[in-house]
N, C-alpha and C positions, 0 to 999 in steps of 0.2 A: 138706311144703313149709314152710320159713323164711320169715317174715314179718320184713320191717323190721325194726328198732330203733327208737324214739324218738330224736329228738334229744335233747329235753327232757320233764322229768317233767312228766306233767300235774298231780302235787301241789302240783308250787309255784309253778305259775301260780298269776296273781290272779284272784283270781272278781269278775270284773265284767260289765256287765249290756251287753244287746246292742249301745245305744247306744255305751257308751262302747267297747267293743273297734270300733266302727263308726268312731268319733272316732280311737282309735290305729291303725286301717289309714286311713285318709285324713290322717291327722299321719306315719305312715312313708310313706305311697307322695309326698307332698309334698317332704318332706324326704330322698328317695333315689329319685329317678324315673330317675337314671339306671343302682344297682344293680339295683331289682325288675326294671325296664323293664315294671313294669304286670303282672307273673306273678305272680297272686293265689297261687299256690303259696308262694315266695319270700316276698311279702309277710309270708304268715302264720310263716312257721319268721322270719323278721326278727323280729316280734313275739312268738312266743313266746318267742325270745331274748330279748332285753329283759325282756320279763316274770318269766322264771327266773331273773334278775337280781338284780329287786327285792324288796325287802324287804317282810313281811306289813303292811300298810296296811285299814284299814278305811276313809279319809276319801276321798271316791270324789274331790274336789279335790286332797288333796296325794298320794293315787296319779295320778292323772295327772298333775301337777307333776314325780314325782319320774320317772314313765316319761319323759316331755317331755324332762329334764334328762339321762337316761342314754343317748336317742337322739341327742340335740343333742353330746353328748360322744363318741358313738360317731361321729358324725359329722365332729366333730373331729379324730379320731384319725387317722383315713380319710389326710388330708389335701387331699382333696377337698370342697373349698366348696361352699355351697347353688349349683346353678343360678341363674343372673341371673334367670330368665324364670320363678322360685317364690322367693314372698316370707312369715313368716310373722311375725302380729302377734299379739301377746297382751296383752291387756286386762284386767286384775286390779283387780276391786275389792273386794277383799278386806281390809277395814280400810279402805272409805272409805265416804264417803255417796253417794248416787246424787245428783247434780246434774249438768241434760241439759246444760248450758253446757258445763261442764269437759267432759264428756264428749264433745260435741259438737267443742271444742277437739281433744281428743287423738286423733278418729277421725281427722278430716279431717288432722289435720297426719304420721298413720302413712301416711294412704292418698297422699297427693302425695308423699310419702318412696317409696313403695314402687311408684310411679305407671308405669313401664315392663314389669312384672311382669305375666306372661299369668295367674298365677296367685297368688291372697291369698286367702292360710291366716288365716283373723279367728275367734281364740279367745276370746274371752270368759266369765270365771271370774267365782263370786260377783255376781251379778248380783241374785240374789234377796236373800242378804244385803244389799249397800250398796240394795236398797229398803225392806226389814224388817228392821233389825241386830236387835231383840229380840223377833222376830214367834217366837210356836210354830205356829200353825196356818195353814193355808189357808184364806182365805175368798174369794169369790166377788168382795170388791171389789181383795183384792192379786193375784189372779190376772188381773182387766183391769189393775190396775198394771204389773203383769209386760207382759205381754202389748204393753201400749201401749210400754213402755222397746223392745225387744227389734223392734215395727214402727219405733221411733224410728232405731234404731240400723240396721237393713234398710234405712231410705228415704237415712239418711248414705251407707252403703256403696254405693248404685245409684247417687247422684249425683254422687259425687265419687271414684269409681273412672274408669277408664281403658274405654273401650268395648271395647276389645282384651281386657281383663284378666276373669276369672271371679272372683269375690270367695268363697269357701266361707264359711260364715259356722256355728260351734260353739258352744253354749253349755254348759258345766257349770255349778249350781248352788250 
């Protein structure tokens, strides 16, 4: 008996960790909810697609930037726009400093932007960085830093979302 073919080589997928393939099927089935239609099957050959794509990456951020980008473009291609009723934001702070004001600023003014939307895709990159741009270690007080930014940012998103809407809320590192 004949077994399948691959569609795509599992060598040149990217190896990444459980979370973030977790983070790229909830960024495809968002951004194409009406190709998957929710069929984790599909989903994953979408994703391994993509992934066969890309180019070998180590920075677990600008692979998922660069998957982001090659989705968002496949997307495009399509000529089928995001659904009205899926909105996705992304929050980079990557080359900046953590201050909750600004930030504060930029949630609230994405989420009333995106305020009709049953669903907010809220990505947030570099987070660790703009709190320790020259930190090496983990210690036990920048991890309640962490920790407090990231509740800070959860109590924005509950409040000033839309009761209708589900907020997903991603962080890479």
């Amino acid at each position: 008996m004949n077994l399948p073919a691959k569609s795509t080589a599992s060598s040149k997928a990217s190896r990444c960790s459980w979370s973030e393939s977790r983070a790229r099927q909830q960024y495809l089935l968002t951004l194409f909810p009406d190709w998957t239609g929710g069929d984790p099957f599909l989903l994953k050959q979408l994703q391994a697609s993509i992934e066969a794509a890309m180019p070998a990456i180590k920075d677990p951020n600008e692979a998922f930037a660069t998957f982001t980008a090659l989705a968002d473009n496949l997307r495009g291609k399509a000529g089928m726009p995001l659904p009205s009723t899926h909105a996705i934001v992304r929050l980079d702070y990557s080359g900046k400093r953590w201050d909750p004001l600004f930030a504060r600023q930029e949630i609230i003014q994405q989420l009333k932007r995106h305020a009709g939307a049953d669903h907010v895709f809220l990505v947030v990159q570099s987070l660790r960085r703009a709190l320790f741009p020259h930190a090496r270690y983990r210690t036990a007080s920048r991890e309640r830093a962490c920790a407090e930014a990231r509740a800070f940012i959860e109590v924005l998103a509950r409040r000033w979302s839309t009761r209708s809407s589900t907020v997903h809320l991603f962080y890479f590192s």
